[in-house]
C-alpha positions as CSV (number, residue, x, y, z in Angstrom):
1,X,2.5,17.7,13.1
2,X,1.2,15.2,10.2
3,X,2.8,11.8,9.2
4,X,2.0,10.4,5.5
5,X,2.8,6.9,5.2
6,X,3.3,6.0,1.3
7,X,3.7,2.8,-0.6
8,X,3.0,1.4,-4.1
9,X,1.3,-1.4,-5.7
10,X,2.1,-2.8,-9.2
11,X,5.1,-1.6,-11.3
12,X,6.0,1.7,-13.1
13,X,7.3,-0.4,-15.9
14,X,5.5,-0.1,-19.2
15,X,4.2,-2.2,-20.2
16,X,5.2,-4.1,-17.4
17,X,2.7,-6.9,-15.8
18,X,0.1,-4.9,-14.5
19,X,-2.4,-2.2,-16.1
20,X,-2.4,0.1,-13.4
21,X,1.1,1.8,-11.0
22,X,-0.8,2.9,-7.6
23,X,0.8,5.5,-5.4
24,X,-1.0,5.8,-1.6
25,X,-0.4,8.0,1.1
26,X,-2.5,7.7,4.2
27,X,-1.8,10.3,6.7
28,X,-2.7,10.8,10.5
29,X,-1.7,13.6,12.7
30,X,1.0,12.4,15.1
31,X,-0.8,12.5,18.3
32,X,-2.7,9.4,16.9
33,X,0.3,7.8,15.4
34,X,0.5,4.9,19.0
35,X,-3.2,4.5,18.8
36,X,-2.8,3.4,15.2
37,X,0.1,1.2,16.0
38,X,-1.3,-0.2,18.9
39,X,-4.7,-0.9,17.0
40,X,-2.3,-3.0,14.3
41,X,-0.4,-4.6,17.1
42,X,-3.6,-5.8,18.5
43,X,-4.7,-7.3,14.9
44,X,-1.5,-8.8,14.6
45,X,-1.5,-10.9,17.7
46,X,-5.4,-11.8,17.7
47,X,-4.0,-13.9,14.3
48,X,-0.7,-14.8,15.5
49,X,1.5,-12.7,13.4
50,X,2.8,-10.1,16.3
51,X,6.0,-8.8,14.5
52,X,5.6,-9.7,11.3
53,X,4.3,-7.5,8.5
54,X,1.3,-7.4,6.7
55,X,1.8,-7.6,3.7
56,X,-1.8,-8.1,1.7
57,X,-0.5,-9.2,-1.5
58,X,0.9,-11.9,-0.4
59,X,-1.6,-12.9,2.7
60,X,-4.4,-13.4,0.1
61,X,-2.6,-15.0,-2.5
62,X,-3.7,-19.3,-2.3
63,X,-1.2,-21.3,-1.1
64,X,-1.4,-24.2,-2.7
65,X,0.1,-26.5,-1.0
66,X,-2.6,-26.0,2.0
67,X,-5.0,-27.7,-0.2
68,X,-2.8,-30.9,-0.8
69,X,-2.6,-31.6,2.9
70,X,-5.7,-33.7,4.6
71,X,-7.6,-32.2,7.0
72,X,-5.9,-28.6,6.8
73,X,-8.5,-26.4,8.4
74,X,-9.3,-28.9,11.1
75,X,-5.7,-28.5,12.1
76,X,-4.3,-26.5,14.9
77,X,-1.9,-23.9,14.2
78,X,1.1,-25.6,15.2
79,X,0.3,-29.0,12.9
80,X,-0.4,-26.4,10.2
81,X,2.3,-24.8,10.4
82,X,4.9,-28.3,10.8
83,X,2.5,-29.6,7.9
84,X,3.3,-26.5,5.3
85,X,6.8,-26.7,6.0
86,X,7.4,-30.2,5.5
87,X,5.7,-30.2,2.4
88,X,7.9,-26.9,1.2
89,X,11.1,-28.5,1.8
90,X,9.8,-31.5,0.1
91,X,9.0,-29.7,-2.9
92,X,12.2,-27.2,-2.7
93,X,14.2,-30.6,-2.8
94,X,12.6,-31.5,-6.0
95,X,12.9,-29.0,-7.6
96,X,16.7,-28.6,-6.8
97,X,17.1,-31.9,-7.9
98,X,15.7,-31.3,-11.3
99,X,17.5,-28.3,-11.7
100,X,14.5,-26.7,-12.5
101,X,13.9,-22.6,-13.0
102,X,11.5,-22.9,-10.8
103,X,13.3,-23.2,-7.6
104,X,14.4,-19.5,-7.0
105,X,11.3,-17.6,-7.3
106,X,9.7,-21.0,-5.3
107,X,12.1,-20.4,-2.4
108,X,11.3,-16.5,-2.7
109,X,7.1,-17.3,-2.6
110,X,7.7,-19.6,0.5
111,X,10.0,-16.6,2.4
112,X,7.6,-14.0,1.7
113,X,4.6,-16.0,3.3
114,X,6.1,-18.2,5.7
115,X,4.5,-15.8,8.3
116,X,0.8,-16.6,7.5
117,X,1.3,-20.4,6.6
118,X,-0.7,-21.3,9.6
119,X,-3.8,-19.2,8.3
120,X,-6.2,-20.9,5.8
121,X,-7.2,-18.7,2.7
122,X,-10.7,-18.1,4.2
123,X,-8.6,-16.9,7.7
124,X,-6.1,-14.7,5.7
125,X,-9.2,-12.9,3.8
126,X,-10.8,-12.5,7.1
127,X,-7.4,-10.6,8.6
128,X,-7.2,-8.4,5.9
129,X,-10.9,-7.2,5.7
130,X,-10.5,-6.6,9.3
131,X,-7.8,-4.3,8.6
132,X,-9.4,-2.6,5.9
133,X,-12.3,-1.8,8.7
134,X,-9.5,-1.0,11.0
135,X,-8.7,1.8,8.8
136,X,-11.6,3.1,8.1
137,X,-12.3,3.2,11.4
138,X,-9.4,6.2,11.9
139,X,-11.2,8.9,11.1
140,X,-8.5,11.1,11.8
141,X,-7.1,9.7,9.0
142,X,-6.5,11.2,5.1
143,X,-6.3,8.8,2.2
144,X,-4.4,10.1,-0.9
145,X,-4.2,8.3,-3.8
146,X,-2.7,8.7,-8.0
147,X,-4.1,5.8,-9.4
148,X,-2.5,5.8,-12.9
149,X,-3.8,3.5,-16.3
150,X,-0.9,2.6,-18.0
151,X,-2.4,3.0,-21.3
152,X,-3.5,5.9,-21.0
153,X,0.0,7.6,-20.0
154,X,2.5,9.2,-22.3
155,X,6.0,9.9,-20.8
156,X,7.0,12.4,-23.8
157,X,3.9,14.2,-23.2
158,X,4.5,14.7,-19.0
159,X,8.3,14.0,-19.7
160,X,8.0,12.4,-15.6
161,X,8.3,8.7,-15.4
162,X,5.2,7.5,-14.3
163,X,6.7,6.9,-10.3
164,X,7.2,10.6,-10.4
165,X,4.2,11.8,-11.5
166,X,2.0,9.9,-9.4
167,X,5.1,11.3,-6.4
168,X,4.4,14.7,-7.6
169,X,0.4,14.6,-7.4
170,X,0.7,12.8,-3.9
171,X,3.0,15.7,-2.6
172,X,0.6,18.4,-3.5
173,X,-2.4,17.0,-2.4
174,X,-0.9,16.1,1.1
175,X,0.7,20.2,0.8
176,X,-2.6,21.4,0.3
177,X,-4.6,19.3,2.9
178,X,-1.7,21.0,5.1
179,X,-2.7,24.2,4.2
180,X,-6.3,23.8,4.6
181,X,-6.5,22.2,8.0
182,X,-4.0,24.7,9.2
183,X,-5.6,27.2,11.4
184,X,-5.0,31.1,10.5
185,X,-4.2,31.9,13.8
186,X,-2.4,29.4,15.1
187,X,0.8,27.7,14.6
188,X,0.8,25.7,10.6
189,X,0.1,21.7,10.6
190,X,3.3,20.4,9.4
191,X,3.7,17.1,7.6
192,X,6.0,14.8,6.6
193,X,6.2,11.8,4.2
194,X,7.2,8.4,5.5
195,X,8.0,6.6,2.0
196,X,8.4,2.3,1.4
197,X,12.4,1.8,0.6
198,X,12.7,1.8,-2.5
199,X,16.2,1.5,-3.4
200,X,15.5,2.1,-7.0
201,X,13.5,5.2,-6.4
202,X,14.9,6.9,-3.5
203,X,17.3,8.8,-5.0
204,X,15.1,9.7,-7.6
205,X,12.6,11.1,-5.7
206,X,15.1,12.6,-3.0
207,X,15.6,15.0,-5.7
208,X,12.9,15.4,-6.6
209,X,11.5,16.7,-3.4
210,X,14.4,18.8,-3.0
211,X,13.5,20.5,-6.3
212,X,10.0,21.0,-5.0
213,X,11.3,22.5,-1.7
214,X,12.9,25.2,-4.0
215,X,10.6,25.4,-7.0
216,X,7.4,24.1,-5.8
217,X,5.3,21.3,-7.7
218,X,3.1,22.0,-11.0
219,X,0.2,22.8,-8.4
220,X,1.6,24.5,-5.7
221,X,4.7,25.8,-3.2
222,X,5.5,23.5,-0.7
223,X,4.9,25.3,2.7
224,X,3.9,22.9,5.3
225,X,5.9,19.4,4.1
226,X,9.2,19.7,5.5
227,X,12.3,17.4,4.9
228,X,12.9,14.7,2.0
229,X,11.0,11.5,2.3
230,X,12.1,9.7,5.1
231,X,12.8,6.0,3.3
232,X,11.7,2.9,6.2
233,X,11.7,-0.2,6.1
234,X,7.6,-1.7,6.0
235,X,8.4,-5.0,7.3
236,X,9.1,-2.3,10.7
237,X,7.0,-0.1,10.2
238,X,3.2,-1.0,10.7
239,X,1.9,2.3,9.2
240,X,3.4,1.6,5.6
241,X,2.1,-1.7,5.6
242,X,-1.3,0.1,6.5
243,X,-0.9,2.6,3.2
244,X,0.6,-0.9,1.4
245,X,-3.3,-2.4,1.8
246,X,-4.8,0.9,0.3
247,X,-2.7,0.7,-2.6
248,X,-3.4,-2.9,-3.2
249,X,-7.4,-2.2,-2.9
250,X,-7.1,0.4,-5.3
251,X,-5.0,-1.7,-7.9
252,X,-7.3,-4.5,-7.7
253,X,-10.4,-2.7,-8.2
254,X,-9.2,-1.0,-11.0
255,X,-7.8,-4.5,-12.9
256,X,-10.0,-7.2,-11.2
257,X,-13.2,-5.0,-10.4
258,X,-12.7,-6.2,-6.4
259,X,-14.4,-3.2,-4.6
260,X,-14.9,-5.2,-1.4
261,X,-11.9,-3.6,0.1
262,X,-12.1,-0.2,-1.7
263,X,-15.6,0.1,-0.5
264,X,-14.2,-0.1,2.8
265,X,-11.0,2.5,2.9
266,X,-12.7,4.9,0.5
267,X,-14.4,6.2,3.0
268,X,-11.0,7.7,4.4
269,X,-10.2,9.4,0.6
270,X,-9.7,13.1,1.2
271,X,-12.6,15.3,0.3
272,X,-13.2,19.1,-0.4
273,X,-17.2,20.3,-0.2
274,X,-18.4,16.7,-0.8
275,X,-16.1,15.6,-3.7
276,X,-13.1,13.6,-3.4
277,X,-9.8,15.5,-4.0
278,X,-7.1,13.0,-2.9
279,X,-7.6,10.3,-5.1
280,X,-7.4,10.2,-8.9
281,X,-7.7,7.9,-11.7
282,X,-5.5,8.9,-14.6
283,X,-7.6,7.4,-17.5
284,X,-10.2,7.4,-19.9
285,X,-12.0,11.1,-19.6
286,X,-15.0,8.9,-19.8
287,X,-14.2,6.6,-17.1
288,X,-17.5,6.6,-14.8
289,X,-16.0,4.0,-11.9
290,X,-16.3,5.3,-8.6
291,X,-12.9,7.2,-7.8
292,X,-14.2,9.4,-10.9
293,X,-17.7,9.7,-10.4
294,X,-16.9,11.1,-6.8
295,X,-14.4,13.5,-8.1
């Protein structure tokens, strides 16, 4: 048995606000899935998050208000963490007190990191390169990948929403690594896809699978991935957030030509007789970065 954790970075919206939509599956055969969790867990409590998510978007994202307070980085992590707050509520106050647009999406950036608060930037950026070498470390583990330039896609022409045809490409990838590592005489590898919730897409691609249960994708029957996605919750589920890192490397390499983490994971990209067949970029023919020039 074969578990494919998948989640998404940037949006499917075009034009939306980024260039790129990335779709990641990172799968591991199911005998590995506690040493995986427990390698996680591990990382989690050597920086003080056990239980929380990692989330890398928003780890690595400055926090501003660190920089106002003296003395941050010579603090300890509980006078960090009392420090940060104070000056959130302070500035949540204000902000409600001038009415201002601001507040809402304020609040929502202080929820969403709350957890890593008592981290400085150079700390956070440390976590999440040792969980990029964390991963690569598995190598047990498949990396599959539709990395999409907006630009370059035309929904008339594919008549899929972008989501679905980087849903579609994922599925048969995963369906023929299946196939391949399946011995001949032996019992089939079967898979399964663990998917981010996504309340906006679930049903969508519920459906969708269904309809490649019965009709198969463009590429190829589906023989070995059984069930619909199974929808979880990533905030719970260590693995996603583990798939939620290699979609972020790949979007920010593609839009801000950061390959430090890329360099890392790639490694783990699924290959067939030396070229790599799990991840795409849907682009320029031309394109000569280094998911194409592998390929």
């Amino acid at each position: 048995m074969n578990l494919c954790y998948i989640d998404e970075s940037g949006t499917s919206s075009i034009p939306g606000n980024t260039s790129h939509y990335i779709l990641a599956g990172l799968s591991i055969p199911v005998e590995f899935w506690k040493k995986c969790d427990n390698d996680i867990n591990k990382l989690k409590k050597k920086w003080n998050i056990s239980g929380k998510e990692i989330h890398t978007a928003w780890i690595l994202r400055p926090y501003v208000e660190q920089k106002k307070i003296h003395d941050f980085n010579e603090m300890d992590y509980t006078q960090r963490i009392y420090e940060v707050n104070k000056f959130r509520k302070n500035e949540l106050y204000r902000l409600q007190k001038m009415k201002s647009r601001q507040y809402f999406q304020t609040k929502k950036n202080f929820s969403k990191t709350d957890a890593y608060i008592h981290l400085t930037y150079e700390e956070r950026k440390i976590l999440i390169k040792q969980f990029s070498k964390l991963i690569a470390g598995w190598g047990f583990a498949r990396l599959f990948a539709e990395c999409i330039d907006k630009a370059w896609f035309d929904p008339a022409r594919t008549r899929q929403s972008i989501d679905e045809q980087a849903f579609e490409q994922i599925v048969s990838r995963y369906e023929h690594y299946l196939q391949i590592i399946s011995s001949p005489d032996s019992r089939k590898v079967m898979g399964m896809i663990i998917h981010d919730n996504n309340q906006t897409i679930a049903k969508r691609l519920t459906d969708l699978m269904i309809q490649f249960h019965i009709n198969g994708t463009l590429w190829t029957k589906i023989k070995n991935i059984i069930e619909t996605p199974l929808f979880v919750d990533s905030q719970l589920t260590s693995m996603v957030q583990a798939a939620d890192l290699c979609s972020y490397a790949l979007r920010r390499y593609f839009e801000n030509q950061e390959d430090e983490l890329i360099n890392s994971i790639f490694v783990r990209a699924d290959r067939k007789d030396g070229k790599v067949v799990g991840v795409r970029h849907f682009s320029d023919p031309k394109c000569q970065c280094m998911i194409c020039s592998a390929r």
